[in-house]
ZATOR-911564 format. One record per atom (N, C-alpha, C): residue in one letter; x, y, z. Coordinates in steps of 0.02 Angstrom, whole numbers, plus 32768, in hexadecimal, padded with zeros to 4 digits. Atoms other than C-alpha are relative to their C-alpha. Layout:
N
aXYZ/...
//
This chain:
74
x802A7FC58000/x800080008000/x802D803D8000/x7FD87FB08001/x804780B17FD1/x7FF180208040/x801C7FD87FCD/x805F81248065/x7FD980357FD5/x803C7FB3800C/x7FE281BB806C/x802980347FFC/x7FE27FCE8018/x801382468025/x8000803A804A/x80187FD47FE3/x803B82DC809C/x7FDE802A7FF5/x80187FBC8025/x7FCE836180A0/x800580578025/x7FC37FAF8006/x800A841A80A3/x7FCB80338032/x80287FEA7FD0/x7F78845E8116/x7FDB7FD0801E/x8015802A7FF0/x7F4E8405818E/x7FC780048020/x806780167FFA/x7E8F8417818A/x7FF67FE47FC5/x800580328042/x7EB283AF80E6/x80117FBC8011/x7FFA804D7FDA/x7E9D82EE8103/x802C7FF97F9E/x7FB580068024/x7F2C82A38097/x7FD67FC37FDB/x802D80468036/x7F0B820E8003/x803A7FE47FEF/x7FD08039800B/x7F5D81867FC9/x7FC77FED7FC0/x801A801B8030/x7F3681307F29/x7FC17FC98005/x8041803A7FF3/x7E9380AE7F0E/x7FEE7FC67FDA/x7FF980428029/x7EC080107EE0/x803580187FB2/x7FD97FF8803E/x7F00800C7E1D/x7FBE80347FD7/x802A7FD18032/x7E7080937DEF/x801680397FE6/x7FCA7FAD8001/x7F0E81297DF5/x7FC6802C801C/x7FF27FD17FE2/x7EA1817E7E53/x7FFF80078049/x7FEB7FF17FCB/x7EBE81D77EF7/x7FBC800C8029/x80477FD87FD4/x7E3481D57F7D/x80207FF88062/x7FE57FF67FD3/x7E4282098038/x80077FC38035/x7FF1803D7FE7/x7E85819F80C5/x7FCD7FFC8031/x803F80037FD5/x7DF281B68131/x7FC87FF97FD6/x80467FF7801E/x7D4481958103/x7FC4800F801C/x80437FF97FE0/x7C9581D98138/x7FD37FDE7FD9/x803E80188006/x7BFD81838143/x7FD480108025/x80397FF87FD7/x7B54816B8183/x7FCA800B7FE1/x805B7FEF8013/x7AA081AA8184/x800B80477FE8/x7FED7FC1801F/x7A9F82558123/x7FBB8020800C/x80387FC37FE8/x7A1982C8817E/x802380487FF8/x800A7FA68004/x79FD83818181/x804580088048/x7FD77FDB7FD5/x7A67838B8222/x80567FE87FE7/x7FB68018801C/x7AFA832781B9/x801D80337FD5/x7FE87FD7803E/x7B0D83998121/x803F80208023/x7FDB7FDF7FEF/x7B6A84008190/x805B7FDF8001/x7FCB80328009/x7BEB838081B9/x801F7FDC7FBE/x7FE9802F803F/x7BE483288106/x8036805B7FCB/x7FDF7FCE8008/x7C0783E980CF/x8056800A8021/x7FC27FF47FDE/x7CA683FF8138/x802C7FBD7FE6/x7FD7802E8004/x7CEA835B810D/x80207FE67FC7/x7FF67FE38032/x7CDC838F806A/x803F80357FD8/x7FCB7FCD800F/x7D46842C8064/x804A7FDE8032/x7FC180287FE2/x7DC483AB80C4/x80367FE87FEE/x7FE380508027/x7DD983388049/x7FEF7FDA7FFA/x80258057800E/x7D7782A8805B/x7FD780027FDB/x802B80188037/x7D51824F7FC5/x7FEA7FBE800C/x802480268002/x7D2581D08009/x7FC97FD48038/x80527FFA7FE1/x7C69818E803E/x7FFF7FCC8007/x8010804C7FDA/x7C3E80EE80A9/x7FA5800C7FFC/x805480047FE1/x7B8D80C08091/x7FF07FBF7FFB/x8014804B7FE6/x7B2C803080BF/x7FB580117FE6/x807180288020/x7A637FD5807E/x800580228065/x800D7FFF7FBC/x7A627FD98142/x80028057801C/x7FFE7FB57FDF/x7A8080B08163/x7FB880097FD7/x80417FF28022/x79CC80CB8121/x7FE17FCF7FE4/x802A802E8024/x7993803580D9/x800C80347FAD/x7FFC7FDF8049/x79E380798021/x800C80517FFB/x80277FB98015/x799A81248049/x805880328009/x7FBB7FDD7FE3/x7A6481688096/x801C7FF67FA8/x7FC47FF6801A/x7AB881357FEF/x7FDD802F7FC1/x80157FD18040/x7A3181977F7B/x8000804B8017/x7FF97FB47FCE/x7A43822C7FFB/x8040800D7FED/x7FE17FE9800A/x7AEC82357FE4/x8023800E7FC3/x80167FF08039/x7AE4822B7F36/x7FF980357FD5/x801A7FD48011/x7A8E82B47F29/x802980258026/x7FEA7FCC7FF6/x7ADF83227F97/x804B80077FDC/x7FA47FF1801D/x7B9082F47F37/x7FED80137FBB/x80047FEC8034/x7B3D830D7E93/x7FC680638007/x7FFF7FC27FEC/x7AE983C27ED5/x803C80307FFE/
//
């Protein structure tokens, strides 16, 4: 596994490559249920760096991965 890249401010979460796809996504990941009181959080974690999104059939019964969906294609 490649180390993670540093990153140069550190309110920037750092990436490392993903698999053999060349590309780079972050070394942390958020997930969950995506309510009105989340945006805020999914916002911030956003201007972070994190590209990348944990969702589960089980965070909504489906309904979490078409929520976030939408708010990444918004």
């Amino acid at each position: 596994m490649a180390p993670a890249e540093n990153a140069t401010d550190p309110q920037t979460i750092p990436t490392r490559p993903f698999g053999k796809s060349g590309r780079n996504v972050s070394i942390l990941s958020l997930g969950g249920v995506l309510g009105m009181s989340d945006l805020l959080v999914f916002r911030q974690a956003m201007k972070m760096g994190v590209t990348y999104w944990d969702t589960a059939d089980s965070y909504g019964r489906g309904k979490n991965e078409k929520a976030i969906g939408k708010y990444l294609q918004d």
